[in-house]
N, C-alpha and C positions, 0 to 999 in steps of 0.2 A: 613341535613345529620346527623347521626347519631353519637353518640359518639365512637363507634367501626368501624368505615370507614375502610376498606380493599383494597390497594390499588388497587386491582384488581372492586372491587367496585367504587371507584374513577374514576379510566380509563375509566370506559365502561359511569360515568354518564357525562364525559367532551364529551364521542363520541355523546352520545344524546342529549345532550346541545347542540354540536356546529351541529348537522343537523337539530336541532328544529330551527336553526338560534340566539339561545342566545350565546352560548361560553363562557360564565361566570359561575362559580362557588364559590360557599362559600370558605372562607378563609380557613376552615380546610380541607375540598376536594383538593384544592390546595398542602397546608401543607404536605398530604401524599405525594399527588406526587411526592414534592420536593424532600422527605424523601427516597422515596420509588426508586426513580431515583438513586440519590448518593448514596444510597446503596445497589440494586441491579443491576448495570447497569457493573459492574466489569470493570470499567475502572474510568480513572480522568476525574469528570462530575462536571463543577461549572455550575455557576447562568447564563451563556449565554446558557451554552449546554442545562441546562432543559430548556431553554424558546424556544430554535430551536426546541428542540425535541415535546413540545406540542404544537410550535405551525405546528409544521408539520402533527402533529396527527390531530390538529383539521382540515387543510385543506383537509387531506386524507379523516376523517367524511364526511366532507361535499360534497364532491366530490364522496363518496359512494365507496372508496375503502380500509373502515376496517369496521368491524361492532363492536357493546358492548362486544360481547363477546370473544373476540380475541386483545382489546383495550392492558389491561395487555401487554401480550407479542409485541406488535406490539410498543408501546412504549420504551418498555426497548431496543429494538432493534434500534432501530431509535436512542436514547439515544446513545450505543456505536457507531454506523455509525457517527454520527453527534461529537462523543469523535475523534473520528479514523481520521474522514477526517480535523480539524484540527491540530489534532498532525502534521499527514499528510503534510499541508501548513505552519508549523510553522517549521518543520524541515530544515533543509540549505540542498542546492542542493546538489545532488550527480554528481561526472564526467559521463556522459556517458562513455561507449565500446564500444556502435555501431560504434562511428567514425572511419571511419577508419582512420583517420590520428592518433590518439589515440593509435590504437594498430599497424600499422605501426610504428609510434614513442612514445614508451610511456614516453618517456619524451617532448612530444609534448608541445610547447610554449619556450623550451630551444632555443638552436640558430639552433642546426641542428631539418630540420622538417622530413624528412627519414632517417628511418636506410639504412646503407648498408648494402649488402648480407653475407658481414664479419661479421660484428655487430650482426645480427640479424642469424648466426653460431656460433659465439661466446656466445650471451647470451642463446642461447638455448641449447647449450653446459656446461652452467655454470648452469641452470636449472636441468640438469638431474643429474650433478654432485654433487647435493643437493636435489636429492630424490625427483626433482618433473615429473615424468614419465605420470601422468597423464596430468598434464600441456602441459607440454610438445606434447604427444599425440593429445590435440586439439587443439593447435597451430599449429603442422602439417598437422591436418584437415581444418582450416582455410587459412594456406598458399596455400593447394590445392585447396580449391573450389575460390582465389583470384586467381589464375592462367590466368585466363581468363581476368583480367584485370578490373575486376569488383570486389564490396566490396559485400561480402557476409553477409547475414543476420546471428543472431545468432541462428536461430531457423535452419537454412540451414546448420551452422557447427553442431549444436547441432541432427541433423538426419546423415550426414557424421562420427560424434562421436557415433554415436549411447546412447546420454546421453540427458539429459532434458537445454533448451536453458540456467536457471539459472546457472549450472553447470556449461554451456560454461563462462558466464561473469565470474564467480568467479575462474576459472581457468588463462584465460587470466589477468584478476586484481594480481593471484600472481606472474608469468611472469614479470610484469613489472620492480621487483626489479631487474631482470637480464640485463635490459634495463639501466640501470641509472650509 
């Protein structure tokens, strides 16, 4: 390899490498990649991530689903995917809101497990009385399509609300303090 290796040079000779069936390349072809990863890849990329990322490159190569000249981008991408999906698993869970016993009680695991009809007048009473009208609004969507006795999806109150299902969770998550 050359002394002016461009990463994009690099990428495409590790795709031809790994479908010639060698997979190895010179220390300084590697070098770039290294390089070229952690600093183009716009996200926090250490020594695991680049080794997932090329070596997913090389099985794609070989498998015939990147070619040399597309390596560049197809790498750097795999790079954040493979940043992203450990951030991903290393983050701590979040509560679900689908539960319904959740947004039924959202002090769910205290000692009481359902609100009552008072309770649950009361806090949505103390909701609007603090400016949260939108809240408010699709928890009423929610208590009516629960009418039936059945838990409703959030995507089901989120077409009843006529808003986007995320909205629905983040509405009902501010609710809750009225709950407690």
């Amino acid at each position: 390899m050359s002394a002016d290796l461009t990463f994009d040079h690099a990428a495409s000779a590790l795709v031809v490498a790994a479908r010639n069936g060698d997979g190895a390349l010179d220390r300084q072809a590697m070098d770039v990649l290294d390089h070229g990863l952690r600093h183009f890849a716009r996200a926090r990329v250490d020594a695991d991530v680049v080794s997932e990322a090329l070596l997913r490159l090389i099985r794609a190569a070989r498998a015939g689903k990147v070619d040399a000249d597309h390596a560049a981008g197809w790498l750097l991408t795999t790079a954040r995917h493979v940043a992203s999906e450990r951030a991903r698993r290393a983050a701590p869970e979040t509560e679900s809101l689908d539960d319904p016993e959740r947004l039924a009680d959202p002090t769910a695991g205290d000692t009481d497990p359902v609100l009552t009809r008072d309770e649950v007048t009361a806090g949505l009473r103390a909701a609007l009385a603090a400016g949260e009208y939108e809240a408010v609004r699709i928890a009423t969507c929610w208590l009516d399509a629960a009418a039936d006795g059945t838990t409703p999806s959030l995507r089901r109150v989120a077409e009843l609300a006529e808003v986007s299902h995320p909205t629905v969770r983040a509405q009902l998550h501010k609710l809750r303090r009225f709950f407690r």
